[in-house]
Structure formats: C-alpha cells, structure tokens
N, C-alpha and C positions, 0 to 999 in steps of 0.2 A: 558351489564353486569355491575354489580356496583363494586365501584371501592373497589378493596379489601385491606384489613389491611396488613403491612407486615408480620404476622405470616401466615398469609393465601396463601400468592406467594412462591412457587416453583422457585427457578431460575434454569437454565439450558443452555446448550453449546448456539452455532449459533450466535455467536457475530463477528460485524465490525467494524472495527476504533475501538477494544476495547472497546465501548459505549452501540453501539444499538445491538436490537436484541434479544434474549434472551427468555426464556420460564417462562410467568408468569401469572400463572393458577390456578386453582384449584384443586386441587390433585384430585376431580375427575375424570379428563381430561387428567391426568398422562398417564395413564397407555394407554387408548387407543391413545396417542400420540406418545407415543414409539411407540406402534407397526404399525403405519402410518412411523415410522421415519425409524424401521428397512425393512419394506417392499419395500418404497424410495430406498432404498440405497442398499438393494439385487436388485429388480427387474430392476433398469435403469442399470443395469451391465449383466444382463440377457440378451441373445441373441432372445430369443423365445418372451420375452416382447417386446423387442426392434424391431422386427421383427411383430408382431401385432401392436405397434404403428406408426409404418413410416407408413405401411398398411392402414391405417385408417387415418392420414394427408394427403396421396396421392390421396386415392380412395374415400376421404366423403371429407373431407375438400377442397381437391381440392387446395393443395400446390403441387409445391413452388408458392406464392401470387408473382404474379408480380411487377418487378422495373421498373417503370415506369418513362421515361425521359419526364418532364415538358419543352417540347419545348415553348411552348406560353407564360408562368410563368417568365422561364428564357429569352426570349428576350424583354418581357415589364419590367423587374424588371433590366435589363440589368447588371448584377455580375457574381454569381457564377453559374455554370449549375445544375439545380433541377431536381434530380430526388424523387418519390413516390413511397415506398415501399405499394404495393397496400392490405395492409389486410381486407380492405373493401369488395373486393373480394372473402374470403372465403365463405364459406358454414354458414349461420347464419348471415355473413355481418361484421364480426368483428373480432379481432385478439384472442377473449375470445375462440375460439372455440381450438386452440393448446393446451392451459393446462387445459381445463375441459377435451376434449380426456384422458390425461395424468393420471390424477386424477381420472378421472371414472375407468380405468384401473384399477386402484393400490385399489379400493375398489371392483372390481370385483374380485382382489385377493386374496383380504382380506375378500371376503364373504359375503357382502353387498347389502342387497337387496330395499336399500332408500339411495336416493342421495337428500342432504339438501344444502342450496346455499344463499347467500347474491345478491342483484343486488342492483344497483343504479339506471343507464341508461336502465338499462335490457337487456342487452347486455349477461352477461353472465348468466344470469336468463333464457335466450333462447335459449345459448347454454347448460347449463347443461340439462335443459327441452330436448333438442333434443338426448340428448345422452342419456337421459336415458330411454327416448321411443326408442332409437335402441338397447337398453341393454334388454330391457323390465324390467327396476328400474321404483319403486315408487318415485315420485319427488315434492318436494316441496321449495318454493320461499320465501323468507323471504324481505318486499320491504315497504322502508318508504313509506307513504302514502302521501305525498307530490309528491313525483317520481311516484306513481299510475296513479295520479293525472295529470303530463304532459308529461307520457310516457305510455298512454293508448293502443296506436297500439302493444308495447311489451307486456304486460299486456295481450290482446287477443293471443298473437303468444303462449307465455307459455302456454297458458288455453289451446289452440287449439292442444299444443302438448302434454296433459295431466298431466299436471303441475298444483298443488293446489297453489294459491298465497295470500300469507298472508298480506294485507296492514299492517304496523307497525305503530301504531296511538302515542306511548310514544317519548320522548326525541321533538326533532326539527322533526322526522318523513319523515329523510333521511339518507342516505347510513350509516351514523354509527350507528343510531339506529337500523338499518337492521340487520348488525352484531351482535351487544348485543344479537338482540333475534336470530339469528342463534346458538351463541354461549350458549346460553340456552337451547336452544333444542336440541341442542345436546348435551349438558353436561346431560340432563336428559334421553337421550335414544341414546348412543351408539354402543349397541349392533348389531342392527344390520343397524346402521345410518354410512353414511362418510358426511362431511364437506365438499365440493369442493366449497375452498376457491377461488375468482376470480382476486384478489389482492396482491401483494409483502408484503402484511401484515399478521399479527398474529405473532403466537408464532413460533418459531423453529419446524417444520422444513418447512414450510408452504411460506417462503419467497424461503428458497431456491427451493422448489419443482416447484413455480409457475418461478424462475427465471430458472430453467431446461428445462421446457417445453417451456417458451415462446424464452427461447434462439434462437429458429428454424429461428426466424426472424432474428435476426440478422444474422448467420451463411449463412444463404440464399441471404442477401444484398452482404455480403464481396464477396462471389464467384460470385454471380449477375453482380457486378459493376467490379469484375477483370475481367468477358466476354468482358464486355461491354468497359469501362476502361480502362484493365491495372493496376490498380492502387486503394486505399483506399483511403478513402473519404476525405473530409482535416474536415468534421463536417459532426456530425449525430445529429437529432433532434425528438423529441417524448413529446409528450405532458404526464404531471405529477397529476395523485390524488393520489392512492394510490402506484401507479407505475408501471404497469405490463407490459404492451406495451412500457413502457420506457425502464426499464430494462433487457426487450428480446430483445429491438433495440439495444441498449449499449454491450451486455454481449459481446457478440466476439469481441468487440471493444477495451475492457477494460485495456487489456495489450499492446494495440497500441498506444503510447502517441501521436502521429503527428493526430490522430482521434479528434477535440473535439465535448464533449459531452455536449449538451445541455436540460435538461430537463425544457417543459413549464407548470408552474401551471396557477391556475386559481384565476386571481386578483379581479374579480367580479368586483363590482364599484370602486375599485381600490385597490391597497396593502396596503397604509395606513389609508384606511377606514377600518369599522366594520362590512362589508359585504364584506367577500374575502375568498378566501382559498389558500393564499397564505404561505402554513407551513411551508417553508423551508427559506423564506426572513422573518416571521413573526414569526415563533414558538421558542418553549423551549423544552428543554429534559423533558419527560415525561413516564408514562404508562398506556397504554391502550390499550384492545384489545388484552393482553395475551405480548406483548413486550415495550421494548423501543426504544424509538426515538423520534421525531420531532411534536407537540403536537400545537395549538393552544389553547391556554390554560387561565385560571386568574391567581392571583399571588396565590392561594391555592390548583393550579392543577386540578382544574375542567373544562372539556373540553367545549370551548365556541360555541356557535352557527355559524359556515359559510354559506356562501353564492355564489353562481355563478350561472352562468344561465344554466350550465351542469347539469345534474343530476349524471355524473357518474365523476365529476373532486370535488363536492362540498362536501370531505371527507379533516376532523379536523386534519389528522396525513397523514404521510407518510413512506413507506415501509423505513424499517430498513438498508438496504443499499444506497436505496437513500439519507438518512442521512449523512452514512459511506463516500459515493461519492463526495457529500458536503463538508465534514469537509475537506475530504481529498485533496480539489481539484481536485481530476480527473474529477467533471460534476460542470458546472454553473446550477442552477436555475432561470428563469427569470420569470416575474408575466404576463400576458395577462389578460385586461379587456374586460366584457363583450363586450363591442362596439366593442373592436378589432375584438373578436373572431365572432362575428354577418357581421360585415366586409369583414372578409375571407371566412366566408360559400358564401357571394356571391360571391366573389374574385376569389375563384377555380371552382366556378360552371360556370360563365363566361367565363373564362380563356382555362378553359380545359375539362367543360363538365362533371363534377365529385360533386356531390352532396356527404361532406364529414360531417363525424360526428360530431358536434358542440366540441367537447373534441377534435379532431383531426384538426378542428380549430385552436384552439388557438398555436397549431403549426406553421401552415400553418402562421398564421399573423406571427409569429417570425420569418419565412422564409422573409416572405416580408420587414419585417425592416433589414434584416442582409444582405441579398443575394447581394444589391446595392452596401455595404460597403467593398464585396469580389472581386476579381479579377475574368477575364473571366475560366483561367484555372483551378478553383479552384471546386470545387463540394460536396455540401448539400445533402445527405440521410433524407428524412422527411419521418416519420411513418406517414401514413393512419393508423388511430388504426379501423375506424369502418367508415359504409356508415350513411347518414344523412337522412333515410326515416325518421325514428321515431322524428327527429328534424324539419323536415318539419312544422309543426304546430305551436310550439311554438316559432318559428322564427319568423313566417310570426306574433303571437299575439306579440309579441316582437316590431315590423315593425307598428303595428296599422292596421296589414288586421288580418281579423275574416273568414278561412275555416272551420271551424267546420259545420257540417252540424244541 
C-alpha cells in the first residue's frame, strides 16, 4: 500500500507504551474494521465461540504442542535446563495454525465466504489454505515472489489445498510487499472477504487479535513447566519478525517479572550491515502497514530493502507491542546472523533429532550462547515456532549441496 498523506489516516485506539499501534488506513477500511473489532471483542467472551475453538485446537490442531525437555542440548551446552515448546508439532507444522483457527472463526461469523492472507515462509499461507478447505472458504495467498521462489514445497501444499497463490512481483517481492497487496485486495472487495492476518501487525485490532489467539502457547508452557517444574521459567525465548510466535510465547509471561523475555530477530549478514532485518536494534518509529512502530527505514521514512536468509523473519517493521516491550524494558531483542542461525538448524537436528524452522533457529542459536552463561538450576522456554521441511533445500543451497532434482 502506498504510503498515505496525513489527511488520508484515520487514527484510532490500540496503543502501547503510548507510541505504537494504532489504526492508520484508509477510510475504506474503517468501517469493515470496526466490525472485525466488535465481533473480536463480543465473540472471545462468547462461551459457544469459545467452546467451538478449544474444539478445533484440540481435535485438528492437535494441542496442547508439547514441552519438551532438551536433555542432549542442555548437558553439551552445560547451563541452564532447555526445554522446547514443540509448535512444530501442530497440524500444518507451525504455531500459524492457533490464530488462523481463530480468525477463520470470527469471519465465519461475520459471513465470509473468502479467506485472503499474507505469507512469507508460507507457513500461515498453509494454514489459512487448510482452514479454509475445512470451512469450505474460497482462499487465496498473497506471496512475494522471491519466497515463491525458495519456499516452493509451501507453494504446492497451498495449491494442493485449493488455495490460489499470487506471486507478488512489486516492491523487493517479499513478506511486506505481500501485505501491501493483501491489504489491496481487500480494501477493494470487503464484502464478502476477511483479512487473516498472520502477524502481530497491522492496524488495531489485528495485533491484539493475533496476540489472543497465539496467547495459547504461552498459557500451555506456564502450566506445562509447573507439571514438570514447579516453578516459571527464569527466561522464555522466541524468535522475532513480525512477532506472533513471540508474542504468544511472551503473553502469559508478561506480568511475571522474574520471567525474561527475549525476543530473536534476524541479523542477516549482520545488524550493522545493509542486509538485516534487525528492526528493533536498527529501526525508527515509523508507519506502515496501517500502524505505528519500529520501521527500517531512510531518513524520509521510506521503507528500506531487508534481508535474511528466512523468508518468514525478513519483514522491515515489527508488531506494535513488541515495540511497546522494547521501550519498556520488559523484552531484550537480540540480532542472530544468518551463519548462526544455519548453525543451529544443524545444532538441534544433531542434538535432539528435530529438524526446526530456519526462523525458529535463530532462537535456538541464542539458546546456545546464553544457556553456558546460566546456572544449572535455572531453566529456558525456547518456541519451536515451525518444523524445517520447507527449509531443507535452501539450507543445504546455502551449505554448496544442490538437492533439487
């Protein structure tokens, strides 16, 4: 979407740390945003909703994703005891599937007979795709053509689940340009379209909605680790693009202070290079994308080109609370480069036999530099956000082997 005039933005509630967040659109887009905002906010209070979506996290998704103690991890890294919140595990391979469920809902209520969607990694491209073949919704994908391009396995899974997928040939022709044209297409047909946003981003209400839904994981660590435990974690860990698997590892955390919160972005060839997507060590307040926050940006506010070797971490901005989280102190953000995170794909597949998502990586590497520096007693929550098939390939081109057939 281009970048609009101020007489042209609508501001609106949904603000943290007083800064980020906020609703800034096109009056278009008003109107059917409210009634996404009042639908939110009756139906997750709704017992009959609520009651249809544990239903379908338990019985498709196949929650609660297991916590899973890194015996091998933690006696060669000899620190803190690691356990892995396994959302790898779900139904689709990835943590996207909690708040597309969520979302699909709230537009099956609202009447919706096409579900529209951004991906990067294609991750939640696969899950909307899947849900909306069990809804029987018309579905379509909106996917820079660069991530087409090295995330070709997802690209068939959507096809296969009757998903039309749009390569997005404008801007840099990854995950933000996806969005622009999601948020096109729907600004131009509505009616009878929903948005199932897959990120901590956008406009109001659309952070908080995706941080409701993906809350489940965290809520499932804390009670997980008191079984197991006794006790809350002394750090929780989650890798950062636009934040969503962060955010729902974080949420039940958030008013525990003896918890910290670590979110990892993606430092590509490094954070003071010009190939990173390191927003949060690297950015400036900005808007895009319908809010404000954390922006990689020129000195004219025009969104710069990033870079990582993720497809689903190498997003220019960052969810409007993970901003808030930031300023505020209550979460570090630290940068993982590509080496690292190419490191720990082999590191945990080694280790523990868990082939993990390249984005859920660059966690995993921050585990391995922190965990040494912690005492034995002490104990690490790291999100698995997603499993590493569709990474498989351009890993190994990364490495100098050629599997492509």
């Amino acid at each position: 979407m281009k970048n609009l005039t101020e007489a042209q933005i609508t501001k609106r509630p949904g603000i943290f740390a007083d800064t980020y967040g906020g609703q800034y659109i096109p009056e278009t887009l008003m109107t059917e945003l409210e009634k996404v905002d009042k639908a939110f906010h009756t139906l997750k209070d709704d017992p009959d909703f609520q009651a249809e979506l544990h239903d379908l996290l338990i019985n498709y998704a196949n929650r609660p994703s297991l916590l899973y103690y890194a015996k091998n991890m933690t006696e060669d890294l000899g620190g803190a005891k690691i356990y892995l919140k396994r959302e790898d595990l779900n139904h689709t391979g990835a943590h996207k599937i909690n708040n597309v469920i969520g979302q699909a809902l709230l537009a099956k209520h609202l009447g919706k007979k096409r579900l529209i969607a951004e991906t990067g990694a294609g991750q939640h491209g696969v899950a909307t795709a899947t849900i909306a073949a069990l809804f029987g919704m018309d579905c379509e994908i909106f996917m820079g053509k660069e991530d087409t391009d090295r995330q070709k396995l997802n690209v068939y899974r959507m096809e296969l689940l009757g998903a039309k997928v749009h390569p997005v040939t404008t801007g840099s022709m990854v995950l933000k340009d996806a969005i622009n044209a999601t948020l096109q297409e729907w600004a131009s047909r509505s009616e009878d379209t929903f948005y199932v946003m897959g990120s901590a981003v956008g406009p109001y209400p659309f952070p908080e909605m995706v941080k409701y839904f993906q809350s489940v994981i965290s809520k499932e660590s804390k009670q997980q680790l008191k079984a197991k435990e006794n006790t809350l974690p002394d750090m929780v860990v989650a890798c950062v693009g636009g934040g969503s698997n962060a955010i729902g590892s974080f949420a039940d955390y958030i008013d525990d202070p003896s918890v910290k919160l670590v979110g990892v972005e993606a430092a590509g060839k490094g954070v003071n290079s010009d190939q990173t997507a390191a927003t949060i060590e690297r950015g400036s307040v900005g808007i895009f994308h319908g809010m404000k926050s954390l922006f990689l940006q020129n000195e004219d506010g025009q969104i710069n080109p990033v870079y990582s070797i993720s497809a689903g971490l190498d997003y220019p901005g960052v969810g409007p609370e993970h901003a808030a989280l930031a300023k505020e102190g209550r979460a570090q953000y630290v940068g993982i480069t590509d080496d690292e995170a190419v490191q720990a794909f082999e590191y945990i597949a080694r280790q523990e036999g868990i082939v993990a998502a390249i984005e859920s990586c660059h966690a995993v590497a921050y585990v391995e530099k922190i965990a040494p520096t912690m005492s034995k007693d002490q104990i690490i929550v790291c999100t698995l956000s997603g499993r590493g098939d569709k990474d498989v390939a351009s890993i190994a081109k990364y490495k100098g082997v050629d599997i492509d057939e």
